[in-house]
C-alpha positions in Angstrom: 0.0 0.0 0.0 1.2 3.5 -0.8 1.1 5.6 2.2 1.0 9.6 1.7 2.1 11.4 5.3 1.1 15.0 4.6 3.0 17.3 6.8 1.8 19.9 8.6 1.7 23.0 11.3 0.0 25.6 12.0 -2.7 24.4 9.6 -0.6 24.9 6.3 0.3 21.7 4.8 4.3 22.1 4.4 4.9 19.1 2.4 4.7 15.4 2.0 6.1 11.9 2.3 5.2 9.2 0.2 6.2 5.8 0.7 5.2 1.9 0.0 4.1 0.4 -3.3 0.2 -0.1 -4.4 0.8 -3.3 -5.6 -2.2 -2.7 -7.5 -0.9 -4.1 -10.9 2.4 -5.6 -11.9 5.3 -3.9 -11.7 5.2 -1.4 -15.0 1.4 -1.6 -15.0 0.8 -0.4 -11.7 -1.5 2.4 -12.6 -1.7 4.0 -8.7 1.7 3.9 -8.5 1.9 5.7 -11.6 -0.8 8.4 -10.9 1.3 8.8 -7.3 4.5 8.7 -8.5 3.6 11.0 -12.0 1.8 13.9 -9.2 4.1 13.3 -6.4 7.1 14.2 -9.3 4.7 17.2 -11.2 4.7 18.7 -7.7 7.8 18.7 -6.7 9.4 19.9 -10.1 6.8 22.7 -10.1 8.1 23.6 -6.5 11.3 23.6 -6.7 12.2 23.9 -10.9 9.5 26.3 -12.2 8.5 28.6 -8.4 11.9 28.5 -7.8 11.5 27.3 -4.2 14.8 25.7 -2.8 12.5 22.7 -0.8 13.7 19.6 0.9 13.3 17.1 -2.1 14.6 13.5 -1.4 13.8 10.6 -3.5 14.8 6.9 -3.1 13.8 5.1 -5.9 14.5 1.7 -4.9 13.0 2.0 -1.7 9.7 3.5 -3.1 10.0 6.8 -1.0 9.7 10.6 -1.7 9.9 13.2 0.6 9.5 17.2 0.1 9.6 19.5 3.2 9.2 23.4 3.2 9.1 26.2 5.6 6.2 27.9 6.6 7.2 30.8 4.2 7.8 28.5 0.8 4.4 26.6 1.9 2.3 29.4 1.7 4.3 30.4 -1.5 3.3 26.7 -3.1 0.5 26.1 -1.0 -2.1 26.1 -4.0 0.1 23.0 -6.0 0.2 21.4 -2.4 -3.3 21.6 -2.1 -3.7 20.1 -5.9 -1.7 17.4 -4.8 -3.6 16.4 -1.8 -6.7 16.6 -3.5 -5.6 14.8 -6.3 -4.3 12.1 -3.9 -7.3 11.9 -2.2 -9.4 11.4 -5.3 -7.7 8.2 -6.0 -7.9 7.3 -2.1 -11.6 7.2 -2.6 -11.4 5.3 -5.5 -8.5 2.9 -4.5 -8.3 2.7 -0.9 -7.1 -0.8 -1.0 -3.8 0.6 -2.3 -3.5 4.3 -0.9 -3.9 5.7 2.4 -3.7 9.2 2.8 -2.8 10.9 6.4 -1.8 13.9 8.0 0.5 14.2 10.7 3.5 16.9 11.9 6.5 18.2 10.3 
């Protein structure tokens, strides 16, 4: 199961952590991992590559992890991507929730 931490404080999401695999198809055709993965990578290059927002990107491919941490200045900055993420993630919660769980917890 993918799980999607969504960090925050002070009730402004400053950014996410996304780990696991759906395991909802076989590796390759794994279409909630690719929605995840294909948003999860959309928001982060928007962040950081075209707002110009030096964030806290880490990927590990191999371990099926991504993590993207701001301050409480560059969240309210991106907040309106971050928001289209979480709904976005949400949406295929509802529709997958076998193979997504999405939380919120603290930076």
């Amino acid at each position: 199961m993918v799980k999607v931490t969504f960090l925050t404080a002070n009730g402004l999401i400053r950014g996410f952590h996304i780990s696991g695999h759906a395991l909802a198809g076989a590796p390759g055709k794994d279409i909630v991992c690719a929605a995840v993965s294909s948003a999860a990578y959309l928001t982060a290059n928007t962040v950081t590559d075209v707002m110009d927002i030096e964030a806290g990107v880490q990927v590990d491919e191999k371990a099926g992890t991504m993590r993207l941490e701001l301050t409480e200045e560059q969240a309210e900055r991106a907040k309106e991507i971050i928001k289209g993420l979480e709904l976005h993630l949400r949406g295929l919660e509802k529709i997958h929730g076998n193979h997504i769980k999405v939380i919120y917890g603290g930076v």
